[in-house]
C-alpha positions in Angstrom: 0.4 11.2 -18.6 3.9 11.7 -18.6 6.9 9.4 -19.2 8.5 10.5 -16.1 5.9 9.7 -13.2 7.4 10.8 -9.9 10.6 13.0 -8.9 12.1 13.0 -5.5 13.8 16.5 -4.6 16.2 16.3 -1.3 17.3 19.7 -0.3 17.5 22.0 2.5 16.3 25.2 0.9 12.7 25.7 1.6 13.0 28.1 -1.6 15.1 26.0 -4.0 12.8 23.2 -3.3 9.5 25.5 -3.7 11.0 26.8 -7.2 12.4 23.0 -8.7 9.4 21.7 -7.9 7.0 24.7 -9.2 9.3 24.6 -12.7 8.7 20.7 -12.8 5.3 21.1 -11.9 4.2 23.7 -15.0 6.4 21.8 -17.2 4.4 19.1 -16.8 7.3 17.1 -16.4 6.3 14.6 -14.0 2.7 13.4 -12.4 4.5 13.7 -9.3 6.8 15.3 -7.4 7.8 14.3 -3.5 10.0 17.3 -1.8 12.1 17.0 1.3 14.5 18.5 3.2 17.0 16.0 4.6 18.2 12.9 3.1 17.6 11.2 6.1 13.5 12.2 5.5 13.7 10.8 1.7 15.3 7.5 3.0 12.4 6.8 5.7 9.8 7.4 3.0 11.3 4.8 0.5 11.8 2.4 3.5 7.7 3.2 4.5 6.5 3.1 0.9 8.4 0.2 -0.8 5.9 0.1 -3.3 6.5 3.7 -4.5 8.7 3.7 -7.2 10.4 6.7 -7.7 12.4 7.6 -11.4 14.3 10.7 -10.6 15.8 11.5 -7.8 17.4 15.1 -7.5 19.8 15.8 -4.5 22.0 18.5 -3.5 23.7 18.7 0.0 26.9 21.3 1.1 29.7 19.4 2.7 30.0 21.1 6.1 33.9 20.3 6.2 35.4 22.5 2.9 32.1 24.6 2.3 32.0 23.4 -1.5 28.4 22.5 -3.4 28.0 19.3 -4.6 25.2 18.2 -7.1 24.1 14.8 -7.4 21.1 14.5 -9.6 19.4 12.5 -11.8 20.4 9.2 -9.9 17.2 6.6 -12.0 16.1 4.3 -9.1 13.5 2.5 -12.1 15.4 -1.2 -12.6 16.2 -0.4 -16.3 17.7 2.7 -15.5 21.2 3.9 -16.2 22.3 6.2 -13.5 23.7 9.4 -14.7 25.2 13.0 -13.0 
């Protein structure tokens, strides 16, 4: 039993996601870890499953307008959490 129960991964490489999720999952980092591509996916799931409480939420999305990376992860959606990235 971990400290950190479930991860949410949003992002839209089908490889990135395979290999975040396969590191956490070896790890043993997490009991479990929810992957999806679009944002849009990750928001119906947490409007669907209100009781599911997610802990870490990784995110990465390229703005189409300037082609630059950003990375926001780590955003703690547990009410005692500080949010952090």
């Amino acid at each position: 039993m971990n400290a950190v129960k479930h991860i949410m991964l949003i992002d839209d490489s089908d490889d990135d996601n395979y290999i975040h999720q396969r590191v956490i999952t070896r790890a043993d980092f997490a009991d479990k870890v929810t992957v999806f591509n679009y944002t849009h996916q990750a928001l119906e799931f947490l409007r669907v499953t209100p009781n599911s409480v997610v802990d870490i939420i990784f995110s990465r999305y390229q703005h189409a307008e300037d082609g630059w990376v950003r990375i926001s992860g780590g955003v703690r959606t547990t009410p005692n959490a500080a949010a952090c990235g």
